[in-house]
N, C-alpha and C positions, 0 to 999 in steps of 0.2 A: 437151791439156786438163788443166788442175789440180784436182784435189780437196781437199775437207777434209782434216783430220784424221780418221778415227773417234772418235765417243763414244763412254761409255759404254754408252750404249745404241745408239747408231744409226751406220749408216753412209750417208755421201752419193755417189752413185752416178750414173753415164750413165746415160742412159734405156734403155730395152729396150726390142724392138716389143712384146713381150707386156705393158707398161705399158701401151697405149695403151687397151684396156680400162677399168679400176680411173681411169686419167687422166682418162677421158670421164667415165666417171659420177660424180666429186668434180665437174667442172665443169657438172654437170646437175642436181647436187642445190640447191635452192633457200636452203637453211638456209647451204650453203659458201659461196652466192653472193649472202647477203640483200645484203653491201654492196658489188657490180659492179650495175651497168645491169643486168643478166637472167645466166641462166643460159646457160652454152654448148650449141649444138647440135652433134652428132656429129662435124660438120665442120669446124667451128669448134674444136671441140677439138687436131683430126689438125691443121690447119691450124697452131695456138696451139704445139702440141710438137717444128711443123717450126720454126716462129722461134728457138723455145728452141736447136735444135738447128743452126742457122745463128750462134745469137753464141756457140754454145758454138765454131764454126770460126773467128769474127774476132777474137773478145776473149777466149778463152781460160777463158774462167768462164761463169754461166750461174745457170740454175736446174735445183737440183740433186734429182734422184730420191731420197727419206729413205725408208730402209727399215729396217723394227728388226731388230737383230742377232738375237734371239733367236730368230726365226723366218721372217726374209726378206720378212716383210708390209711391201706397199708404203703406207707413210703418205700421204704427198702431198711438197709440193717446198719447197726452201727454196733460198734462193742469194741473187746480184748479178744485176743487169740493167743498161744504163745507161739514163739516163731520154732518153725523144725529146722531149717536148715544151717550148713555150718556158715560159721565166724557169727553170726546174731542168737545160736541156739539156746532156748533157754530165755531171751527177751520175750518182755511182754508190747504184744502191737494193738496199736489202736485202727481201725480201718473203720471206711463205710463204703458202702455204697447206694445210690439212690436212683429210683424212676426218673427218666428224663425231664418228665413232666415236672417233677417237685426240685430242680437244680434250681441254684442261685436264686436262692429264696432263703437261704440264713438257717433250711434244717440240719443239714450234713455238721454244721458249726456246732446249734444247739442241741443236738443227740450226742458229737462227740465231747464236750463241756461237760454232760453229764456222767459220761463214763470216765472220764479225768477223774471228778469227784469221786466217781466210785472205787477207781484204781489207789485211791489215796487211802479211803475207807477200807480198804483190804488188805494196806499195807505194801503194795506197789510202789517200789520208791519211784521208777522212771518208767514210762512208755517211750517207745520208737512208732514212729511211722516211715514209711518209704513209700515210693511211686516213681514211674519213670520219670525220664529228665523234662520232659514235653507233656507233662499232666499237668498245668498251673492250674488248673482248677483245686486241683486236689491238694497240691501245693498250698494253694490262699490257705485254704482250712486248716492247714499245718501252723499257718502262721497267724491267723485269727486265732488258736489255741494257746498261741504265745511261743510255739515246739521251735526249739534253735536246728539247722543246717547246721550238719554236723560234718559230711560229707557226701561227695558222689562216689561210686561201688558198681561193678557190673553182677546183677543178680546169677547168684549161682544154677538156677532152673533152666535160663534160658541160654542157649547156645552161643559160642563167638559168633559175630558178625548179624544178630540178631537184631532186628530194630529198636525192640524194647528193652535191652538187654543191659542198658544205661541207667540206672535208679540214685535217687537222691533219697539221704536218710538222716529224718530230723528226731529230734528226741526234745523231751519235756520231763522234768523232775515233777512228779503229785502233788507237790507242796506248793508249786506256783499258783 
């Protein structure tokens, strides 16, 4: 398993069982998860942390546990995944997500920074990210990354006439 670099502030990390915790209830909270289909249940969680923890065995990378240096608090995750479904199949994504508590404080930015570097270092030539059309939060980050709007796509998962069902998809070359 490869890791980032450390930040300044944050280091990215293996999972722990005692994350599984703190992991459930980010994906239970309704506010972390206005832009998923629903919130996770318990199971769903444990279930979500073994997958993490299965590509972290096949592909080497993953989504990565962000915890701030200064006092070992687990934020939430940041990393690569590769994407499964068609027309992007075979992309590598960048994602995060964070406790509510720790938004718009510049971690989500600084964790994903460091897995840019890392995707470079591995030979990654581009990352995608996506998010529905009405996540600008998650957007900025795209674009505090420097990632170009490439276009808008209705995601293949979610149903016609679905609300989230509108995604924008930005991409960035490693070498930026």
């Amino acid at each position: 398993m490869i890791f980032p670099a450390p930040t300044p502030q944050l280091v990215l990390r293996a999972w722990r069982e005692e994350d599984l915790g703190t992991f459930t209830a980010m994906n239970a909270d309704p506010r972390v998860m206005e832009y998923f289909p629903a919130p996770l249940a318990p199971e769903q969680s444990a279930e979500f942390m073994e997958r993490i923890r299965e590509e972290f065995s096949t592909e080497g990378f993953g989504l990565y546990a962000v915890e701030r240096r200064e006092d070992g608090e687990l934020l939430g995750y940041t990393g690569l995944h590769r994407v499964t479904f068609t027309g992007m199949k075979d992309k590598i994504e960048i994602g995060w997500r964070l406790r509510t508590e720790f938004w718009d404080q510049g971690y989500a930015t600084e964790a994903a920074q460091a897995c840019v570097a890392l995707a470079a270092k591995l030979g990654i030539e581009e990352l995608v990210a996506f998010t529905t059309v009405t996540n600008l939060r998650s957007q900025r980050v795209m674009q505090k990354l420097g990632m170009e709007l490439l276009c808008e796509f209705d995601h293949p998962a979610l149903p016609e006439g679905h609300p989230l069902r509108r995604h924008v998809l930005y991409l960035i070359g490693t070498e930026k």
